[in-house]
C-alpha positions in Angstrom: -38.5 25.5 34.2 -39.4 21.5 34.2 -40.7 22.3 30.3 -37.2 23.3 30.1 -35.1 21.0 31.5 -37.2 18.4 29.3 -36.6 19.7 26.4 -33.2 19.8 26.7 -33.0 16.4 28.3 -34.8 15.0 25.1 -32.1 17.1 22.8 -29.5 15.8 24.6 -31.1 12.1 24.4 -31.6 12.5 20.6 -27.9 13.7 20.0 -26.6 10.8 21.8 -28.7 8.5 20.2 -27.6 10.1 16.6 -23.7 10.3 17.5 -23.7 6.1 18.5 -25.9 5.7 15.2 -22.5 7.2 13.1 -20.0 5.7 15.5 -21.7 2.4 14.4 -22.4 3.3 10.7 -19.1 4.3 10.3 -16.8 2.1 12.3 -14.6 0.2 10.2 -16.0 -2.9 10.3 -12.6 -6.4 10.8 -12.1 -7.6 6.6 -11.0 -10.8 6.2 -7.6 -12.2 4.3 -7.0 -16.5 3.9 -3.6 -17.3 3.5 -2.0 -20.3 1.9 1.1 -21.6 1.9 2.3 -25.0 0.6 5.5 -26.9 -0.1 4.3 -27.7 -3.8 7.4 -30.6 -3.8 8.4 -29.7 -7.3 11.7 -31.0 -7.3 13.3 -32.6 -10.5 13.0 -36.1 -9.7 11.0 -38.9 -12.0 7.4 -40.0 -11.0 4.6 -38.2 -10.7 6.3 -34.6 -10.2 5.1 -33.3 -13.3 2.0 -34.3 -13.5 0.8 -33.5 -9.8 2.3 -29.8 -10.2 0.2 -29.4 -13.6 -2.9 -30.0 -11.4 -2.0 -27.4 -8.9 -3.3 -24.2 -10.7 -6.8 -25.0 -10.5 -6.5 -26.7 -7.1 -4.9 -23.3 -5.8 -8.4 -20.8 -7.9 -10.6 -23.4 -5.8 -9.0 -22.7 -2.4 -10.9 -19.6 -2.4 -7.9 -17.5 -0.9 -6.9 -14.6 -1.2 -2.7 -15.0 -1.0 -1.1 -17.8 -1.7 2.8 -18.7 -1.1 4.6 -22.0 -2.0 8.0 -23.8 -1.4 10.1 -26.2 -3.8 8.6 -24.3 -7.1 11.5 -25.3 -9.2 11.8 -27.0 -12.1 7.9 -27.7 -13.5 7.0 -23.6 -12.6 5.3 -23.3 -15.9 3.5 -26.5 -15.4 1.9 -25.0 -12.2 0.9 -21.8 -12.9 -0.2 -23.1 -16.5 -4.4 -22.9 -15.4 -3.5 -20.4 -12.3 -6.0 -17.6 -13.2 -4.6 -14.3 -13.6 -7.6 -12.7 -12.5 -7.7 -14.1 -9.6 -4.1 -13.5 -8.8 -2.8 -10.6 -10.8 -0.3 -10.2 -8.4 2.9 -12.7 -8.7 6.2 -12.9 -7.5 8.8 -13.3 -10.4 10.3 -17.1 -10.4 13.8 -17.5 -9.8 14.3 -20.5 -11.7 14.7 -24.0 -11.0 17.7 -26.3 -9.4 20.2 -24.7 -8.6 20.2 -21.6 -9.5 16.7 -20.5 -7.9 15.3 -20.4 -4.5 11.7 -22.7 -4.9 9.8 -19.8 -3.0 7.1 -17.5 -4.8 3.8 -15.4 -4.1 0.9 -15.2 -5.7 -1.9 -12.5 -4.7 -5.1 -10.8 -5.3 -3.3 -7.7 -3.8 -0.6 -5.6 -5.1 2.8 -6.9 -3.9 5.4 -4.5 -3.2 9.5 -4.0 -2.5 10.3 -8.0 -3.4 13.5 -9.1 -1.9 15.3 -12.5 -2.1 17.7 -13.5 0.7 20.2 -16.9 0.7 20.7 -18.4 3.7 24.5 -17.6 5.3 24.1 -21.5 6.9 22.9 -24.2 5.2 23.8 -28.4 5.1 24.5 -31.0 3.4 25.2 -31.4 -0.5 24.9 -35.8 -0.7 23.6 -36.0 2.5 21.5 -34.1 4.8 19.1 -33.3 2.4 21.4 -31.3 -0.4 20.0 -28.1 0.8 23.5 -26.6 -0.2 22.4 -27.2 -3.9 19.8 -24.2 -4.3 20.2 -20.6 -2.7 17.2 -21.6 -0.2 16.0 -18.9 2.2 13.5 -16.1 2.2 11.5 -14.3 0.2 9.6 -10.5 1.4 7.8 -9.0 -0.2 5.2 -5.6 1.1 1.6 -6.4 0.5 -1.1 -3.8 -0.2 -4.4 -4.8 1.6 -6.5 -1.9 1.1 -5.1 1.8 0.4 -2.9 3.0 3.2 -3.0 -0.4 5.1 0.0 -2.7 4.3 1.4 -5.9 5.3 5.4 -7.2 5.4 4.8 -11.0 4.1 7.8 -13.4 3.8 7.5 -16.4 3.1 10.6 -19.2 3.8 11.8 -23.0 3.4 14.6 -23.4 6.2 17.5 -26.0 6.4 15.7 -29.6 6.3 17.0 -33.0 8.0 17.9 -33.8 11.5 21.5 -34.4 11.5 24.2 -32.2 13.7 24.5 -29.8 10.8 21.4 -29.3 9.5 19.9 -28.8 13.2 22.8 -25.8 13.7 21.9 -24.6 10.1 18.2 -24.4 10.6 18.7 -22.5 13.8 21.0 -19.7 12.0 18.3 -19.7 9.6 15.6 -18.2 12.8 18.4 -16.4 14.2 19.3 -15.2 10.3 15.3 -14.0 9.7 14.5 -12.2 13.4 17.5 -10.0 12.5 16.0 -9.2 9.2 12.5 -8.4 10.5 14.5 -6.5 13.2 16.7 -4.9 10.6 13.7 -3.7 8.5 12.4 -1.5 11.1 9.3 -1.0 10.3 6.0 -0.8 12.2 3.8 -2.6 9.4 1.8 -6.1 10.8 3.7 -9.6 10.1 2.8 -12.7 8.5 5.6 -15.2 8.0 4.3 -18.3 6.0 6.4 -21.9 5.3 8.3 -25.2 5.3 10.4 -24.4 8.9 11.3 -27.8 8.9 10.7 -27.9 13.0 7.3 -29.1 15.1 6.2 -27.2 18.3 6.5 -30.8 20.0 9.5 -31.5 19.1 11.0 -30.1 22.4 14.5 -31.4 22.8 15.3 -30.5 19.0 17.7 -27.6 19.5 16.5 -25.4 16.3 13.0 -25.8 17.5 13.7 -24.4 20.9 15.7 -21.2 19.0 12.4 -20.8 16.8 10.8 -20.5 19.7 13.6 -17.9 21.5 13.9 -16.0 18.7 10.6 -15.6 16.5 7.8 -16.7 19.3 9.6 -15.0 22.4 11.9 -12.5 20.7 10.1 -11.1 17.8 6.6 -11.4 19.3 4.7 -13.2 16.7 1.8 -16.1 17.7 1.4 -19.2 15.6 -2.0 -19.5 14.1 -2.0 -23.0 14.6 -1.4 -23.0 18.4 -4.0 -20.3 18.4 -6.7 -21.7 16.8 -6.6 -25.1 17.4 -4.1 -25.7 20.7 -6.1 -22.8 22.9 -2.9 -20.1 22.7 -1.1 -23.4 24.8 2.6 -22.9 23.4 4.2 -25.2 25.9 1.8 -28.0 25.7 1.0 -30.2 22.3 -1.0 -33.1 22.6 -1.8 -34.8 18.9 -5.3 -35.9 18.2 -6.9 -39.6 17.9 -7.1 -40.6 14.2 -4.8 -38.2 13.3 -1.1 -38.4 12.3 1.7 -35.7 12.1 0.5 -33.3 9.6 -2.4 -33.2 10.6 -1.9 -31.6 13.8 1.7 -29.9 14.3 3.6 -29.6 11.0 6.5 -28.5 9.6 4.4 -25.9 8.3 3.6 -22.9 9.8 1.8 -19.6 9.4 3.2 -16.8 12.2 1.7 -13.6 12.6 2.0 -10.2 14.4 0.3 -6.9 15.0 1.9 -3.6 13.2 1.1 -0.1 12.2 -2.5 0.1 14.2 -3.7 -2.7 12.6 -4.8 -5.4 14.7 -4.2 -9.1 13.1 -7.1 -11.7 14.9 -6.4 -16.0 13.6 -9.9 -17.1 12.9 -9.1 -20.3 11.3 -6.5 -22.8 10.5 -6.7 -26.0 8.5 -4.3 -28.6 7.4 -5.0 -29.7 4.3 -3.8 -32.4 1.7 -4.1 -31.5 -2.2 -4.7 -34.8 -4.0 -4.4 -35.0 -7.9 -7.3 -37.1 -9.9 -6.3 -40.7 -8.7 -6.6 -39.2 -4.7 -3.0 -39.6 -4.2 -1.5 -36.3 -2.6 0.6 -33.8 -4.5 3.0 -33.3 -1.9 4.6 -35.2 0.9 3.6 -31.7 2.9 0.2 -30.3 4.0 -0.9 -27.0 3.5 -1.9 -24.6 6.0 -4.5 -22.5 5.1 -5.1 -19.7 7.5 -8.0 -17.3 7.6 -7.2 -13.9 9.4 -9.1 -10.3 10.1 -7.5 -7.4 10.4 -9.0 -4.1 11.7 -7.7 -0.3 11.8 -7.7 0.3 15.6 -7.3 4.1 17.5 -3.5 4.3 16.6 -3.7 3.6 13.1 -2.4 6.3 10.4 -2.4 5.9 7.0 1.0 4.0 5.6 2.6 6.4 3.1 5.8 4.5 2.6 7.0 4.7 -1.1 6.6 1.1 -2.8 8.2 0.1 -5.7 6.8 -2.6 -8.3 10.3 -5.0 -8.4 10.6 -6.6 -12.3 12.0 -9.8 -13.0 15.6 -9.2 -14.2 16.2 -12.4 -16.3 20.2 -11.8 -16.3 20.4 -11.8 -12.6 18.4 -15.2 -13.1 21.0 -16.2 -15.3 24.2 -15.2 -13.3 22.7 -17.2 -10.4 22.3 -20.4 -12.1 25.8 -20.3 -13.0 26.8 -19.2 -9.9 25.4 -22.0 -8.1 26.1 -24.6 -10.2 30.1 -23.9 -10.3 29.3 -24.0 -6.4 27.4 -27.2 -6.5 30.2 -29.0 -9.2 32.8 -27.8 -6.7 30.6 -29.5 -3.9 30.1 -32.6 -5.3 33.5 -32.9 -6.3 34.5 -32.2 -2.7 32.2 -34.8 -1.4 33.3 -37.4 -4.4 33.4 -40.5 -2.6 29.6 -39.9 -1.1 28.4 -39.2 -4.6 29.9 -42.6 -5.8 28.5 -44.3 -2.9 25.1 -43.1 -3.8 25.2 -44.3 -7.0 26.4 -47.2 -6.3 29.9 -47.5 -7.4 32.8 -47.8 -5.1 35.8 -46.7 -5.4 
């Protein structure tokens, strides 16, 4: 009977053994995605612009990630993405144009992007003044991103209301207020990342649109900063900036926010700040970058997304139709703010 009761023990041992060796051979091991996102500063002003946004394509197949969103792509587009490898990034968002009639925001990946959709701001400020955000459709940009089969991500990517006058502040906050409702709206269950120029800092506590970004998006939608993760210990209430270091460097206008979805757990790994310079070491932006490095892992509860996604394609009339829709609403703008527009030029009336 002890023969027995040994062998089976030692059956029973090996079986063990053999079911954790295939639990561990097979477990899905956490894949890694690095996100950037940059306001490029591609306005149509003199100086440098031009030149600085030429030397952005190669900058962007060094950064060595995988998804890559930028701000204030207007006018010099083509310049840009002129040495941006296309096999690296197959994957591209289709660009809107520059001032007026398009938006600045695009996406380019090394994963399929899905379901693109553009959406205007309902508030924005200021056409002399105020930074003359009211002079481009600015607002978001979604799109549904593929990271492996059956695992997919809801990206957007935004550039709210900028300046800190009355109107710009109450702009910026319907701009959160605006994009929780659409995350909301959407409905689905997929994992988050929001990348961009929000125009607000974490320490800027008695700005009023940073304490609705924080109502709305932080404590109403769920999502963690990967800065104040990574870098400021999970410590939301709390910034402190860091010796030798000025704003930029530490707690931008630039954020990456993130949330889990869909059984797919997110985890912030790393965050930088970072400053591309063109060949003379002077930077190509008056912006960092934040370049955020991520895993995600299937977890217990995850199932297979089988939503149906459709490839969007560039539909060069609605291009069109919005250029000249914005500028009639800019010239009608301008004309309504006549005296300011004088003034700036420097003739009074």
């Amino acid at each position: 009977m002890n023969k027995f009761k040994r062998s089976i023990s030692i059956v029973l041992a090996v079986l063990l053994v053999a079911t954790a060796f295939s639990v561990c051979a097979f477990a899905a091991e956490p894949k890694e995605v690095k996100i950037l996102s940059y306001n490029v500063a591609g306005l149509p002003v003199s100086g440098d612009v031009p030149y600085n946004q030429a030397a952005l394509g190669n900058l962007f197949n060094k950064s060595g990630c995988d998804i890559i969103a930028v701000q204030e792509d207007f006018t010099f587009h083509d310049m840009m993405v002129q040495d941006l490898s296309k096999t690296l990034y197959p994957y591209w968002t289709y660009h809107t144009g520059g001032v007026p009639g398009g938006d600045g925001l695009n996406i380019f990946s090394k994963y399929k992007l899905y379901n693109e959709e553009r959406t205007t701001w309902r508030s924005l400020s200021g056409v002399i003044e105020g930074g003359a955000d009211e002079l481009t459709p600015k607002g978001i940009l979604y799109t549904c991103i593929e990271l492996e089969d059956g695992v997919l991500l809801d990206f957007y990517t935004i550039h709210a209301d900028a300046y800190g006058d009355k109107g710009s502040v109450e702009a910026r906050s319907d701009n959160f207020r605006q994009l929780a409702e659409i995350i909301k709206a959407r409905g689905t269950s997929r994992p988050v990342i929001i990348a961009g120029d929000f125009n607000t800092a974490h320490h800027l506590k008695g700005e009023a649109s940073r304490n609705v970004f924080r109502s709305e998006l932080i404590d109403g939608c769920g999502f963690k900063d990967n800065w104040i993760e990574v870098v400021n210990g999970g410590d939301y209430d709390n910034i402190k900036g860091y010796e030798g270091d000025y704003f930029g460097h530490w707690d931008s206008l630039d954020k990456v926010l993130y949330r889990d979805g869909d059984g797919v757990k997110l985890t912030a790994t790393d965050f930088e700040y970072k400053f591309f310079r063109n060949s003379v070491g002077d930077s190509i932006s008056d912006h960092s970058a934040t370049v955020s490095t991520f895993t995600y892992e299937k977890t217990d509860s995850f199932t297979e997304n089988e939503d149906n996604m459709e490839v969007v394609k560039p539909d060069k009339n609605r291009n069109i139709f919005a250029f000249v829709k914005t500028l009639i609403m800019d010239l009608f703008k301008l004309l309504t703010d006549f005296d300011k527009l004088l003034a700036l030029i420097g003739i009074n009336k």
